[in-house]
C-alpha positions in Angstrom: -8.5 97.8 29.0 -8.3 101.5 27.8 -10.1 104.1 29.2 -11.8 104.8 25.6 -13.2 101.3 25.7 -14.2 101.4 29.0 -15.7 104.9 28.5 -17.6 103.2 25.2 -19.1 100.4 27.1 -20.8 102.4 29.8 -22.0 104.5 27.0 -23.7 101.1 25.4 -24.8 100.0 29.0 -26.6 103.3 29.7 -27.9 102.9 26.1 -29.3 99.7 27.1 -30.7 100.4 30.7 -32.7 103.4 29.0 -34.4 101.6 26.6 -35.3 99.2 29.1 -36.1 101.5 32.2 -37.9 103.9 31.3 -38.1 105.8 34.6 -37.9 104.3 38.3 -39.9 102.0 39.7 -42.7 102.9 42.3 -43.4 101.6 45.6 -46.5 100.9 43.7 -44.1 98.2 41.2 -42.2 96.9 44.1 -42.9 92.7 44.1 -44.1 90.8 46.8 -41.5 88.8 48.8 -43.1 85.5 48.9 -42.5 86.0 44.8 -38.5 85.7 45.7 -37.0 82.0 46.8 -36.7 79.2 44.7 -36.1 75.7 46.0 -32.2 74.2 45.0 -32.2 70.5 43.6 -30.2 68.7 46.8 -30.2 71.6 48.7 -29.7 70.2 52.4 -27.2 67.8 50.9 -25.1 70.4 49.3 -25.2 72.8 52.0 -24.1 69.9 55.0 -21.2 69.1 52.5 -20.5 73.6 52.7 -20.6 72.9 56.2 -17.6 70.4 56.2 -15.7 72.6 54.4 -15.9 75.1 56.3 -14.9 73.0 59.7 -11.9 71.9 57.6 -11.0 75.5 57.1 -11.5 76.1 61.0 -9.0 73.4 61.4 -6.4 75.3 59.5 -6.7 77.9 60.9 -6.0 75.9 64.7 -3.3 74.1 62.8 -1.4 77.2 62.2 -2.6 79.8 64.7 -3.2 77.5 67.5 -6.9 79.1 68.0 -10.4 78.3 67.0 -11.7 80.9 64.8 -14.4 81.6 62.5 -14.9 79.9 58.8 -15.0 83.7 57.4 -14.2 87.5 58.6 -11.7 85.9 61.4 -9.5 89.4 61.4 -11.4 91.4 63.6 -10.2 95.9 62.5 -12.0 97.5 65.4 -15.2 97.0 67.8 -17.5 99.6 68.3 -21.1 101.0 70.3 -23.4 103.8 69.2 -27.1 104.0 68.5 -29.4 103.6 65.5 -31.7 106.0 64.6 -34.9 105.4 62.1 -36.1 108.4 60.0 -38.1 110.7 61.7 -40.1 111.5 58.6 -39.7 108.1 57.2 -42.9 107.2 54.3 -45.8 105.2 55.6 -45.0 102.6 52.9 -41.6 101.7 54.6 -42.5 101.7 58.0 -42.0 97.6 58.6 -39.9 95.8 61.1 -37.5 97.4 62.6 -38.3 100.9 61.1 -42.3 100.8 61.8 -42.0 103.3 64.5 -39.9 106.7 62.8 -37.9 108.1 65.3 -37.0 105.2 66.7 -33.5 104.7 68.6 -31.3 101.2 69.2 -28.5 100.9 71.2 -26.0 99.1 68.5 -22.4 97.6 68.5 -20.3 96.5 65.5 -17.3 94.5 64.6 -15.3 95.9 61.1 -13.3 92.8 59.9 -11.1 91.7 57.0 -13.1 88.9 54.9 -11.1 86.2 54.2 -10.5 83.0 55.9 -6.6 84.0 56.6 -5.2 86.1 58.9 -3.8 88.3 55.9 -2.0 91.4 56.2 -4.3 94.6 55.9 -2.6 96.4 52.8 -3.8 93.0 50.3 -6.6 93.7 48.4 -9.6 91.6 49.4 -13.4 92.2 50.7 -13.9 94.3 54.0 -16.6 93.5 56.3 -19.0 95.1 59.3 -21.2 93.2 61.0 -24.3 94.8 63.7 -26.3 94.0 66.3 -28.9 96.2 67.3 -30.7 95.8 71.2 -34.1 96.2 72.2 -35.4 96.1 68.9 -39.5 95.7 68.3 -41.4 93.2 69.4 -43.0 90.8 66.8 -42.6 88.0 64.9 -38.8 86.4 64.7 -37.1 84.4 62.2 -35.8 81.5 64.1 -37.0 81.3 67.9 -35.5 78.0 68.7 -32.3 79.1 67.5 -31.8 82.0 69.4 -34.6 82.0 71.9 -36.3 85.3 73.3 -33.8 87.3 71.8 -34.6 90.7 71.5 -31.5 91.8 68.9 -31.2 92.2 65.3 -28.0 90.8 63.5 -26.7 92.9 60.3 -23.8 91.8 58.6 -22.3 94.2 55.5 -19.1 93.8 53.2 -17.8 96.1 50.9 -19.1 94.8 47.7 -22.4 95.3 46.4 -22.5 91.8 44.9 -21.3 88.8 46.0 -19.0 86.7 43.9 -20.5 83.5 45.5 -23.3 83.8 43.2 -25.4 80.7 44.5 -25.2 77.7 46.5 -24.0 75.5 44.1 -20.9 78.0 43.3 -20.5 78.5 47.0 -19.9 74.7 47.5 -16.9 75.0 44.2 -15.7 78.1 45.5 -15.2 77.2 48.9 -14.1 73.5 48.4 -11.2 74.9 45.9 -10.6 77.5 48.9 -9.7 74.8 51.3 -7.8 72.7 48.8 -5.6 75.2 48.3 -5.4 77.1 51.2 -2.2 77.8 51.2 -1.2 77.7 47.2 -2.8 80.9 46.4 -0.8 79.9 42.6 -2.6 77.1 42.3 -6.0 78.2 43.5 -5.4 81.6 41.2 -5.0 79.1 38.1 -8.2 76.7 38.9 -10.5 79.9 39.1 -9.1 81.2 36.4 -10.2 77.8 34.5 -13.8 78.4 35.4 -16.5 80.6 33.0 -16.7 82.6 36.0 -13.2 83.9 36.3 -13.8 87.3 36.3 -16.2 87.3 39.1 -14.3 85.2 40.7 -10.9 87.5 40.9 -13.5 90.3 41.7 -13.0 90.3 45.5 -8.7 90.9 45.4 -9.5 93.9 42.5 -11.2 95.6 45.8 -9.8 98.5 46.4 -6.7 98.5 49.9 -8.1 101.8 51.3 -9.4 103.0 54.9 -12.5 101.3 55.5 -13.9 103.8 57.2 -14.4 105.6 54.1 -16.3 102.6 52.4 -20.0 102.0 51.5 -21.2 98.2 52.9 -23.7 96.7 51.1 -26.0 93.3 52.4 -25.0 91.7 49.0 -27.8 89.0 49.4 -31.1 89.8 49.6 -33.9 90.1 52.8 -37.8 90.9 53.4 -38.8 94.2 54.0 -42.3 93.8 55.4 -44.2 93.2 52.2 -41.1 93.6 50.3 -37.8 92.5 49.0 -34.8 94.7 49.8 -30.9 95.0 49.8 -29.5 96.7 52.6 -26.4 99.8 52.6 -24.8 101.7 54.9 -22.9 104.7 53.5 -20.5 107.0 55.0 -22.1 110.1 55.9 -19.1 112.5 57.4 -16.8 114.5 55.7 -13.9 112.9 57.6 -15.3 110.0 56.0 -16.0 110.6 52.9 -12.5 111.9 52.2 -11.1 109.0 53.1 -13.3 107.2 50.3 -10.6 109.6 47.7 -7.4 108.6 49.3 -4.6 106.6 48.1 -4.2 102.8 48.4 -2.2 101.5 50.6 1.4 99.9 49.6 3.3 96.8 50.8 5.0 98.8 52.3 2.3 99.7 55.0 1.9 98.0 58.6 0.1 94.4 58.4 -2.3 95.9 60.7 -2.8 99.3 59.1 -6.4 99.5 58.6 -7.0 98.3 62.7 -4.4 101.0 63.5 -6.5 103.8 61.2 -9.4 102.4 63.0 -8.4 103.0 66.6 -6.7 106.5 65.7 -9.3 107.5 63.9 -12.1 107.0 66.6 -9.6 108.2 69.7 -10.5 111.7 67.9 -13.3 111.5 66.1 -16.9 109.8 66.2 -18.4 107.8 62.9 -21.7 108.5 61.1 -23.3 105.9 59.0 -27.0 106.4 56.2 -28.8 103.0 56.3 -30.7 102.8 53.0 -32.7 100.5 50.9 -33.2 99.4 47.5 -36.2 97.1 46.1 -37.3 94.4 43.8 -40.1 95.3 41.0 -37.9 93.1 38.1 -36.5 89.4 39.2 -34.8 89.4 35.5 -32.7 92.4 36.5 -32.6 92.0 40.5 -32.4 88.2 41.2 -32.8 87.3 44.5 -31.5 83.6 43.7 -28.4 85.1 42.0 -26.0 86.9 44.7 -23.9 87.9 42.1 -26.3 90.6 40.3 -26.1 94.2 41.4 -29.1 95.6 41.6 -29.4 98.9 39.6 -29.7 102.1 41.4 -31.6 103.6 38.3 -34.4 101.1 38.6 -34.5 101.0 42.4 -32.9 104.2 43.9 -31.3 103.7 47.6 -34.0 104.8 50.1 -32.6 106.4 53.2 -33.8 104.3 56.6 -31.7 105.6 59.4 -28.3 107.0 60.8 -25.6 105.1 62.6 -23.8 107.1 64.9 -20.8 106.2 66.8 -19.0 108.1 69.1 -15.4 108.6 70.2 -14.2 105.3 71.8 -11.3 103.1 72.4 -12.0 100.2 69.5 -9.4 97.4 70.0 -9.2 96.4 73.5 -8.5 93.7 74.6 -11.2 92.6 76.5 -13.2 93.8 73.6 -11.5 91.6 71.3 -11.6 88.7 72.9 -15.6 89.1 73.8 -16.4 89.4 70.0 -13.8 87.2 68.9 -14.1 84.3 71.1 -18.1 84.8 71.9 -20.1 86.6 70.3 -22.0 84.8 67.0 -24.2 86.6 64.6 -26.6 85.5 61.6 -29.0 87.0 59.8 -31.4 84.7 61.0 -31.4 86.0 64.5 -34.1 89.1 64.0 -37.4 90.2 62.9 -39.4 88.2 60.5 -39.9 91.0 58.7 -36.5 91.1 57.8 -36.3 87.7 56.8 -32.6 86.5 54.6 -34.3 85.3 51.2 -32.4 83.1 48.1 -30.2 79.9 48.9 -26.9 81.7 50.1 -28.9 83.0 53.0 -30.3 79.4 53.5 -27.2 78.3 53.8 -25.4 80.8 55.7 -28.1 80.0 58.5 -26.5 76.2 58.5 -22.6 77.0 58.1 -22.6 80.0 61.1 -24.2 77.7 63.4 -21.5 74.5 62.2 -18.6 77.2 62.4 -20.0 78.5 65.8 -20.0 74.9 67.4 -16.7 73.8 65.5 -14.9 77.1 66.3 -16.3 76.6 70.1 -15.6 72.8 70.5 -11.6 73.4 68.7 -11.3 76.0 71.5 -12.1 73.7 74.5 -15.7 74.8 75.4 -17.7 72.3 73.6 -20.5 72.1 76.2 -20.3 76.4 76.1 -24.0 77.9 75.9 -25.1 79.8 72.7 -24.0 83.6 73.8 -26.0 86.2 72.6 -26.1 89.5 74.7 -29.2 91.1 75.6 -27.2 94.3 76.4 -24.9 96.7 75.1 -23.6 97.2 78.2 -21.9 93.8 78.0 -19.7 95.1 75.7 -16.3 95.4 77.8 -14.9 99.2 77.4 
């Protein structure tokens, strides 16, 4: 598409949002959450069959690598500690949860990751991923107790897209079952989406572009509560180290198949990593749907508000005791925190389901079935 068409539809699309958005919304406009979910017809039905799928996709994975990993995000880039800091002048109106106390500090460790379900080399296009988990968070209310017990952590997981191409739970069970089909007849899988009404969409996540990911913006995709609220989640790239690397070039064929883990690891041997954790809310389900994944969320109507700062240090990031305790142990889900950050819309509902089938599969392919549910109370069991 030229650049002249390109440059005419933004025109028409800024056009549009005007006449529609007159100016931002308020925190006064922002909708209650309990506005947000709808129910899906066969929902528990369709999401055990997602949860099939996805062991069958573990199962290739053992066929071929000889190892149990998980369903998505199995290429672990780099493993990292630092601390996350609330606003110290953060508004009384967003003062819920995890930021109700400005100020506030949590010892934090992260896992950046290659999305797919294939150990694929690092210069392919495709969604990037970083998952947290923050320590000693507030005390209060949590999402899902007999899940994950007393824990006192706060699971964040981030990819590089601000919309996901999964859309709902009925295209996540299409998507996903044409995944495994195919898994390795990426011809074949490329000329099925391309059948669908969706096909754009759907070729969406290889059009990402093969750059440092140390440079790139994460984004929650789905969306969660925010106290009274609705919210998606970003984390944005706050050093200038950083933020050059957001204007480099893309990387070739020609590059390493691990060249984004080995930028990674050079990258924090000299220099630490700063992160902005912002918000954006809900006052319009028409134009922010919480049930449809696939919508971004426009930053006119709800500009980003700035939450915290990630900091992390100087460290060594792919050890191999550290790569093995995330790998093989740790599990995550957006389920294990506050209630005030609960996941809202059916993807989330299912992704509470499939992490826990992919964590048992995963554990059971790898010989320790009868293994306990590990989730650390401590940064410091994070190996060095």
């Amino acid at each position: 598409m030229s650049a002249a068409i390109n440059a005419g539809i933004a025109s028409v699309t800024e056009a549009v949002k005007s006449a529609i958005y007159t100016k931002p919304r308020e925190p006064e406009d922002w909708l209650d959450w309990q506005q947000a979910e709808q129910p899906v017809e066969d929902e528990e039905r369709k999401i055990g069959e997602i949860c099939d799928v996805i062991r069958k996709v573990i199962d290739r994975n053992v066929e071929e690598h000889q190892h149990g990993m998980r369903g998505t995000h199995v290429k672990g880039l780099g493993y990292v500690k630092g601390t996350f800091t609330v606003k110290e002048d953060l508004p009384a109106h967003l003062q819920h949860g995890l930021f109700a106390k400005p100020g506030s500090a949590f010892p934090v460790i992260a896992r950046y990751a290659n999305e797919p379900s294939h150990l694929k080399p690092d210069t392919d296009s495709m969604p990037r991923g970083l998952s947290m988990k923050l320590f000693d968070v507030p005390e209060g209310n949590r999402i899902d107790t007999e899940s994950y017990g007393d824990s006192s952590t706060q699971d964040i997981l981030m990819n590089n897209a601000d919309m996901l191409e999964l859309t709902d739970l009925d295209t996540t069970l299409e998507i996903f079952t044409l995944r495994e089909r195919h898994w390795r007849e990426p011809e074949k899988l490329k000329a099925e989406l391309a059948k669908r009404s969706d096909r754009t969409k759907q070729f969406a996540p290889g059009m990402l572009p093969s750059k440092p990911i140390l440079g790139m913006t994460m984004f929650s995709q789905s969306a969660f509560r925010y106290g009274p609220y609705i919210a998606h989640f970003s984390l944005v790239p706050a050093s200038d180290e950083q933020k050059a690397l957001a204007d480099s070039s893309q990387y070739s064929s020609s590059d390493s198949y691990t060249v984004l883990r080995d930028h990674v690891r050079s990258f924090y041997a000299e220099q630490p990593a700063k992160y902005i954790f912002r918000a954006q809310f809900v006052s319009d389900l028409n134009y922010q749907p919480v049930e449809d994944a696939s919508t971004s969320w426009d930053e006119f109507l709800s500009p980003w508000q700035d939450l915290a700062v990630v900091d992390f240090p100087k460290q060594e990031t792919f050890s191999d005791a550290r790569r093995v305790w995330w790998d093989d142990k740790i599990a995550l889900s957006p389920f294990n925190g506050l209630e005030e950050h609960k996941p809202l819309g059916s993807v989330n509902r299912l992704r509470k389901r499939v992490y826990e089938a992919s964590r048992k599969h995963r554990h059971q392919r790898n010989g320790a079935a009868q293994a306990e549910p590990y989730f650390p109370k401590s940064i410091d069991e994070m190996p060095e």
